[in-house]
ROTI-473855 format. One record per residue (C-alpha): residue number from 1; residue in three letters; z, x, y. Coordinates in nm, 4 decimals. Layout:
N
<nr NUM&rest Ala&zz Z&xx X&yy Y>
...
***
This chain:
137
<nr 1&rest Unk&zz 1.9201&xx 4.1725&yy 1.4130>
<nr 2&rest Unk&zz 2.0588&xx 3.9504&yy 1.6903>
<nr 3&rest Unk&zz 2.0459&xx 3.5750&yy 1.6085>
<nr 4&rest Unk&zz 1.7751&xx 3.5131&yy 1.8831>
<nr 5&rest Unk&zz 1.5376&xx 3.7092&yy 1.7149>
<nr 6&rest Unk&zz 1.6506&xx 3.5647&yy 1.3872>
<nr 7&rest Unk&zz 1.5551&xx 3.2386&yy 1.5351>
<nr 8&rest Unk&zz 1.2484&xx 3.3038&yy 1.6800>
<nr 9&rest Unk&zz 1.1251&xx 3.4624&yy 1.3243>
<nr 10&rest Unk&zz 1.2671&xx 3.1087&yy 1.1454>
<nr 11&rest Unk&zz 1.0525&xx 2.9362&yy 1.4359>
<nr 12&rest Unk&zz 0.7518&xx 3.1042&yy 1.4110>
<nr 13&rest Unk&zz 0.7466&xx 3.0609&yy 1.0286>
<nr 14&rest Unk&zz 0.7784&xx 2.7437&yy 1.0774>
<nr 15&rest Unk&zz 0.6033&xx 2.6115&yy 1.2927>
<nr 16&rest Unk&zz 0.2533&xx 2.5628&yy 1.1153>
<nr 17&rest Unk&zz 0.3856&xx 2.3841&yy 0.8700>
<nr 18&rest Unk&zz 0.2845&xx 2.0420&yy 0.8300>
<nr 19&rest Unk&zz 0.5975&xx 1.8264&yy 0.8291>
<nr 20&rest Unk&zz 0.5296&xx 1.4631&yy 0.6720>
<nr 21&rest Unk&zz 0.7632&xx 1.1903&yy 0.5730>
<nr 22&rest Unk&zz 0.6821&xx 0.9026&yy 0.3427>
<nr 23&rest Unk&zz 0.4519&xx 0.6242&yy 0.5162>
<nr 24&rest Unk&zz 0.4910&xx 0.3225&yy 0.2833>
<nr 25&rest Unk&zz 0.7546&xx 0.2155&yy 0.0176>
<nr 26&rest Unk&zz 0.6440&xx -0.0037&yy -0.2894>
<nr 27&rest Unk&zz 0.9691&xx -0.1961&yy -0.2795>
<nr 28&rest Unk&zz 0.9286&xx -0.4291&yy -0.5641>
<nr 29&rest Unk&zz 0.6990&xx -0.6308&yy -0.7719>
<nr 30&rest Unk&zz 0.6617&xx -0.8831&yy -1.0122>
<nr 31&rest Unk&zz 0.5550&xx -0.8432&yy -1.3763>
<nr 32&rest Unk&zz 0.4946&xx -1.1872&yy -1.5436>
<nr 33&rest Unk&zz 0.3225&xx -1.2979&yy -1.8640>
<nr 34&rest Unk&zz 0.1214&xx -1.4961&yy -1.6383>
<nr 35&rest Unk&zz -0.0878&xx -1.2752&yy -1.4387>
<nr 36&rest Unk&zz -0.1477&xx -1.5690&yy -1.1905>
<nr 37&rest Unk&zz 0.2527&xx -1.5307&yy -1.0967>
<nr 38&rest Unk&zz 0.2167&xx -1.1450&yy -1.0091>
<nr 39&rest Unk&zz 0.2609&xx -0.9775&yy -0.6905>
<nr 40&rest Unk&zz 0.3111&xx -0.6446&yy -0.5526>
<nr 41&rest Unk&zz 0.5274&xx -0.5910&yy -0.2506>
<nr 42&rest Unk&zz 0.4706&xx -0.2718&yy -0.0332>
<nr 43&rest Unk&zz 0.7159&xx -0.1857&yy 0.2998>
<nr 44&rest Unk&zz 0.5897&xx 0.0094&yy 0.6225>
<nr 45&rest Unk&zz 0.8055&xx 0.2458&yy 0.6819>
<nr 46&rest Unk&zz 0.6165&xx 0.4150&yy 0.9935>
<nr 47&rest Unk&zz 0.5022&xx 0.2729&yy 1.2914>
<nr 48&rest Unk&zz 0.1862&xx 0.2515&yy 1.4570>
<nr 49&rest Unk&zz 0.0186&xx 0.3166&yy 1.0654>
<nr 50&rest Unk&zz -0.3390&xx 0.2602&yy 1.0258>
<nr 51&rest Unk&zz -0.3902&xx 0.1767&yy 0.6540>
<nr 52&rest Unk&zz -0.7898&xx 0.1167&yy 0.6913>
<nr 53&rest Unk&zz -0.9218&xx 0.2351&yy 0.4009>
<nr 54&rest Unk&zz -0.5885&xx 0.2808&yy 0.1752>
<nr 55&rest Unk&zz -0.5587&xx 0.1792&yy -0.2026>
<nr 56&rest Unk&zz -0.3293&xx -0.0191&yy -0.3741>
<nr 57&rest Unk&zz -0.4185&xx 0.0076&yy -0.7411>
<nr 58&rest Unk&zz -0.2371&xx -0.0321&yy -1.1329>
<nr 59&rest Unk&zz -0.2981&xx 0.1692&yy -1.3914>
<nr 60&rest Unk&zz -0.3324&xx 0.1096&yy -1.7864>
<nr 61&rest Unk&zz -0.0571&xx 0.0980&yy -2.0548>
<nr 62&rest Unk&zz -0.1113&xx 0.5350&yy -2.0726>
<nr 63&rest Unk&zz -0.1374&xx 0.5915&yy -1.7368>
<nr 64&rest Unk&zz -0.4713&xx 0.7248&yy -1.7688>
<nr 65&rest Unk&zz -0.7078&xx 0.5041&yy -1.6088>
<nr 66&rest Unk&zz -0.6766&xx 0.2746&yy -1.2965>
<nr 67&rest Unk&zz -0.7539&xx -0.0765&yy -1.3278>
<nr 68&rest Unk&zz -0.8562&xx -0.2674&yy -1.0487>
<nr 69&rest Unk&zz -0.6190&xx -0.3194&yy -0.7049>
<nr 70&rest Unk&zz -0.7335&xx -0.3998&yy -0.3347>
<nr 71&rest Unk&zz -0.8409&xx -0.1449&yy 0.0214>
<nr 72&rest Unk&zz -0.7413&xx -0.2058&yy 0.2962>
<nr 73&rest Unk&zz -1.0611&xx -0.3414&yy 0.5065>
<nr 74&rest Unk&zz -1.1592&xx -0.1737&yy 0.8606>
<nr 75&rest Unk&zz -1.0356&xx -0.4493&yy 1.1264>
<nr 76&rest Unk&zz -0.8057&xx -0.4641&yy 1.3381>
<nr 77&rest Unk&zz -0.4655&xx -0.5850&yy 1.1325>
<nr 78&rest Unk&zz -0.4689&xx -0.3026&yy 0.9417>
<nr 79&rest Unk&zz -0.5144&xx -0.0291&yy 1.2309>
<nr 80&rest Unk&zz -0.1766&xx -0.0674&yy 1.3977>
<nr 81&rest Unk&zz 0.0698&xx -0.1994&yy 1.1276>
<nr 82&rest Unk&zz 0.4047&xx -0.1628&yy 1.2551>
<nr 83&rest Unk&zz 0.7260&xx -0.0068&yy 1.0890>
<nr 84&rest Unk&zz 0.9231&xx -0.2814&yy 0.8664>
<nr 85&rest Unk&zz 0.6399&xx -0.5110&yy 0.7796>
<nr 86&rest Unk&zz 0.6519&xx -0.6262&yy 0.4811>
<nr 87&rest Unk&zz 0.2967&xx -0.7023&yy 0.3093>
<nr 88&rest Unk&zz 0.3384&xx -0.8546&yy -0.0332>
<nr 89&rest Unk&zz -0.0213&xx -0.8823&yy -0.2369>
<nr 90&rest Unk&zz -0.0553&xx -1.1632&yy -0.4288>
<nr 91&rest Unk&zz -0.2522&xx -1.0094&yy -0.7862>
<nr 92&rest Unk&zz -0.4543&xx -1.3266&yy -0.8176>
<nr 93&rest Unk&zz -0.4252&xx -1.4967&yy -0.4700>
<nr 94&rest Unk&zz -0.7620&xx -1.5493&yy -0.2573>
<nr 95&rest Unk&zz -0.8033&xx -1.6194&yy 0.0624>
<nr 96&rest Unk&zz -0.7152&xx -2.0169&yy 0.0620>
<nr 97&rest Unk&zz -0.3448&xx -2.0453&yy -0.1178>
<nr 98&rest Unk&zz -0.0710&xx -2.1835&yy 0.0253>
<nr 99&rest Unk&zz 0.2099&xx -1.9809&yy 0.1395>
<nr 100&rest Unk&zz -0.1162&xx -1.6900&yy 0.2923>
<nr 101&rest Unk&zz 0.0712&xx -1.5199&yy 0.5765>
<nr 102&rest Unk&zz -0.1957&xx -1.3270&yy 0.7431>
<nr 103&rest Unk&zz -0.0530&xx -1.3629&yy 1.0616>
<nr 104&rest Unk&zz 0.1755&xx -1.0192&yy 1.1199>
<nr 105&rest Unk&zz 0.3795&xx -1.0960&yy 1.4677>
<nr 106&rest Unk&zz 0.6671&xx -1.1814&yy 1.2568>
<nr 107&rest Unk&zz 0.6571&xx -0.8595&yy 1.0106>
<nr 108&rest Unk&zz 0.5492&xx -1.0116&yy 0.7128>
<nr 109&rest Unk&zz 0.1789&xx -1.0677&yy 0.5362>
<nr 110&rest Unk&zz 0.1523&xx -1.2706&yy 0.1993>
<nr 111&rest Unk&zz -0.1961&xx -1.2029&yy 0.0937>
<nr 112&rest Unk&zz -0.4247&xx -1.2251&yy -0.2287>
<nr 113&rest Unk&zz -0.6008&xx -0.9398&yy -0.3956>
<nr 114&rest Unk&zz -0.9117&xx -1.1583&yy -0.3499>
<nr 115&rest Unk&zz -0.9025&xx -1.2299&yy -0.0009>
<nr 116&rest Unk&zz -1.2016&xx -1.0734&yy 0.1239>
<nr 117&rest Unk&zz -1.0842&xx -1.1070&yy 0.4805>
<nr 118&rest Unk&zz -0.8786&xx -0.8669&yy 0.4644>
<nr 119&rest Unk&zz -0.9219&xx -0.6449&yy 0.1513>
<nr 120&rest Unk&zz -1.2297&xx -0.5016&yy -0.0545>
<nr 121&rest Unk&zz -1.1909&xx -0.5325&yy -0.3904>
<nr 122&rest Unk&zz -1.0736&xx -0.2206&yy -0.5092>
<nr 123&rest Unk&zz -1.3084&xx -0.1965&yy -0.9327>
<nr 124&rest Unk&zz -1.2332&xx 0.1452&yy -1.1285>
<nr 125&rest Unk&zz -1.3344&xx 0.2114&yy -1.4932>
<nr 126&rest Unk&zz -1.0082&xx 0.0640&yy -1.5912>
<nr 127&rest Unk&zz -0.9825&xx -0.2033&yy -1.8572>
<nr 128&rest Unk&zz -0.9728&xx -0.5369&yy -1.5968>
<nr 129&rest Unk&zz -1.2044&xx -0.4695&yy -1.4270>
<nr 130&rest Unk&zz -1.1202&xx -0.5321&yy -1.0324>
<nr 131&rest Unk&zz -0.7938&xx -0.7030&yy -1.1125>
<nr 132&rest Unk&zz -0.3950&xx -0.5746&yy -1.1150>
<nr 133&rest Unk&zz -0.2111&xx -0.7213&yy -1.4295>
<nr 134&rest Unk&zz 0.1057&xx -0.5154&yy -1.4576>
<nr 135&rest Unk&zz 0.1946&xx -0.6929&yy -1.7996>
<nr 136&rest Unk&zz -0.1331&xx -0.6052&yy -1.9876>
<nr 137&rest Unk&zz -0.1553&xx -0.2706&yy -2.1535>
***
């Protein structure tokens, strides 16, 4: 079979398939007796990513139930992050702590899980209730 037809078979199988790279990176976070001194840090690694309505959840000691985490509220931050930003949640932090970063021109958000400006808190059935505490159970 001469390679151009070769090709054009590869191609054609091919070329419904849904390519799809990875959209966000959980980098690091921050497991402390303390839950007050927890944070989860999440990296964009696409541009132009809307993350309205996006999860960002823990889950028990068995991995069999989520416990609480934040989504990502419809406005407009959220609709056009860009690639690199770094967005680190705060497991504890509302709205009014110092060091909030909400501002994202320079690539980097420092936000509480209880800042209802820009997340909804995110309740399962898990055992805390709406809150992430990576160093319970």
């Amino acid at each position: 079979m001469p390679l151009r037809i070769i090709a054009a078979l590869f191609t054609a199988m091919f070329a419904s398939s849904v390519l799809s790279a990875q959209e966000v990176v959980l980098s690091e976070y921050t497991n402390e007796l303390n839950p007050d001194a927890e944070w989860t840090e999440v990296v964009v690694v696409k541009d132009d990513l809307n993350m309205v309505g996006w999860f960002v959840t823990d889950n028990n000691g068995s991995q069999a139930a989520r416990q609480g985490g934040v989504k990502f509220k419809d406005i407009p931050l959220w609709r056009h992050v860009r690639e690199g930003t770094i967005i680190v949640i705060r497991h504890r932090g509302t709205g009014a702590y110092p060091g909030r970063d909400a501002d994202p021109s320079d690539g980097f958000l420092d936000l509480g899980l209880y800042d209802n400006t820009v997340f909804d808190v995110a309740s399962f059935s898990g055992i805390n209730g709406a809150e992430m505490n990576i160093a319970n159970e």
